[in-house]
C-alpha positions as a Markdown table, in Angstrom:
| # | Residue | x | y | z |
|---|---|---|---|---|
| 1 | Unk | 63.2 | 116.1 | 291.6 |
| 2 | Unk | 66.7 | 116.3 | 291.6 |
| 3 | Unk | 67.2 | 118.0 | 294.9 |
| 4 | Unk | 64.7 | 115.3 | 296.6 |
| 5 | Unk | 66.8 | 112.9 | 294.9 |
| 6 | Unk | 70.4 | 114.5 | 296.3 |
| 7 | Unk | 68.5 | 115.2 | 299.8 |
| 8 | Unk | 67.7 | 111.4 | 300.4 |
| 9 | Unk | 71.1 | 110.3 | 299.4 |
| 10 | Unk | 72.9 | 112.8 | 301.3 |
| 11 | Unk | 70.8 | 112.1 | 304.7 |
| 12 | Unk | 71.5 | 108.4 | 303.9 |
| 13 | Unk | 75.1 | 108.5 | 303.4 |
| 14 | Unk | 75.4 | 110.8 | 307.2 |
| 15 | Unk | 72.7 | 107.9 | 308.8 |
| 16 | Unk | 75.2 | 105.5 | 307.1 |
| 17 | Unk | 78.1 | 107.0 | 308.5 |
| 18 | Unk | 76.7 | 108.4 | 311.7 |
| 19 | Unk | 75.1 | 105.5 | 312.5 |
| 20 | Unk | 76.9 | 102.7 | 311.6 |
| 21 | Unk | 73.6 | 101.0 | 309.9 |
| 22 | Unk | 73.8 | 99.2 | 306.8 |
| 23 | Unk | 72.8 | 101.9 | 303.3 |
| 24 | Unk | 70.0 | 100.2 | 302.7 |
| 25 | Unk | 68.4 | 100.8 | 305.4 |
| 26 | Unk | 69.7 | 104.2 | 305.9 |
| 27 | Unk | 68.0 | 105.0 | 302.6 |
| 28 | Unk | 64.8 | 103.8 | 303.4 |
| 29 | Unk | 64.6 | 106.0 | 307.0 |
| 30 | Unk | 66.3 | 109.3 | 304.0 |
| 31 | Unk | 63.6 | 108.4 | 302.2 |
| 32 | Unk | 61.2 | 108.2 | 304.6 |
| 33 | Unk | 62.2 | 111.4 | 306.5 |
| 34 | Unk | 61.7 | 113.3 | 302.8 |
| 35 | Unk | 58.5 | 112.3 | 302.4 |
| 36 | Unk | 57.2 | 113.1 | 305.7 |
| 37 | Unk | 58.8 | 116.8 | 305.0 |
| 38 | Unk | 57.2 | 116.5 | 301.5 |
| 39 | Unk | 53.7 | 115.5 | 302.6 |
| 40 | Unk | 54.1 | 119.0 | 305.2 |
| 41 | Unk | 55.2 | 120.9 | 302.3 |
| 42 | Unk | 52.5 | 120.1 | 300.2 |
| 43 | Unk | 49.6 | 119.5 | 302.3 |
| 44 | Unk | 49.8 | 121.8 | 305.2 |
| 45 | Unk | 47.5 | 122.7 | 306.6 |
| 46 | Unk | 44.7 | 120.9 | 304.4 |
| 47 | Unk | 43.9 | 117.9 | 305.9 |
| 48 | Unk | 41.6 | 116.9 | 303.4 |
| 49 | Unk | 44.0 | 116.6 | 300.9 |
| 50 | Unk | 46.6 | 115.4 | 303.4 |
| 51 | Unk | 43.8 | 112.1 | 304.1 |
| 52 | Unk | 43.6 | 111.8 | 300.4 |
| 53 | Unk | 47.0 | 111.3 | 300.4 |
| 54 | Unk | 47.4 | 108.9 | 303.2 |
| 55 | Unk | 44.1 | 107.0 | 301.4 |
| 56 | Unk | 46.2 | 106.5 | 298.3 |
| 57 | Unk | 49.3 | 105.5 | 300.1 |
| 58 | Unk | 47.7 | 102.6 | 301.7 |
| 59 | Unk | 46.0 | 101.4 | 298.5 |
| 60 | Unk | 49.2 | 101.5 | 297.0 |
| 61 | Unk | 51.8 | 100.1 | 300.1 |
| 62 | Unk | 49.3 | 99.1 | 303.0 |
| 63 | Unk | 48.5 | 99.9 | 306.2 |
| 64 | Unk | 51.4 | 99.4 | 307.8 |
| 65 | Unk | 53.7 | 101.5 | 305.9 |
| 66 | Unk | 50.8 | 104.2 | 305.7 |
| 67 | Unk | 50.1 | 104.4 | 309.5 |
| 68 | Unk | 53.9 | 104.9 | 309.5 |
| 69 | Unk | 53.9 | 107.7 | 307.5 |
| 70 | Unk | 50.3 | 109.0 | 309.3 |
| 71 | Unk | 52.4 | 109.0 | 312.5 |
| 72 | Unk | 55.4 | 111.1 | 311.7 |
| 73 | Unk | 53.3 | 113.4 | 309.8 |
| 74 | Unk | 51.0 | 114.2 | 312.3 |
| 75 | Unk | 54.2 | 114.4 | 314.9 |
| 76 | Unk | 55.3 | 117.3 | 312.7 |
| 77 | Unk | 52.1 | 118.9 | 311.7 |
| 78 | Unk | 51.5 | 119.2 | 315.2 |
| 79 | Unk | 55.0 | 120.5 | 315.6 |
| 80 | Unk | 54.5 | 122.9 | 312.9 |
| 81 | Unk | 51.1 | 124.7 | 314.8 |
């Protein structure tokens, strides 16, 4: 948990930097960016338990966030084939 915790804040502090955007939302595209690499970590190449995922990320944070999520992940599931 730790290194998740170092990896966010070190890819938002270079977005931050890099990109002249404000932290906040540099953290929230770290974070983001994690837990698209997370969900491929832990769910490739099931897709069951990737849908079960994605099923209790929109009960918890809607559909919006969780098509966003849906979208990057399948951009690098695909990626990953």
């Amino acid at each position: 948990m730790d290194d998740l915790l170092a990896d966010i804040e070190e890819r938002a502090a270079i977005k931050e930097f890099d990109g002249l955007i404000p932290r906040e939302q540099a953290e929230a595209q770290a974070r983001h960016e994690c837990e698209v690499l997370w969900c491929i970590r832990n769910f490739y190449p099931n897709g069951q338990k990737m849908k079960e995922h994605f099923d209790l990320c929109e009960k918890k944070r809607g559909k919006k966030a969780t098509d966003m999520l849906r979208d990057d992940v399948r951009k690098a599931w695909a990626a990953k084939k």
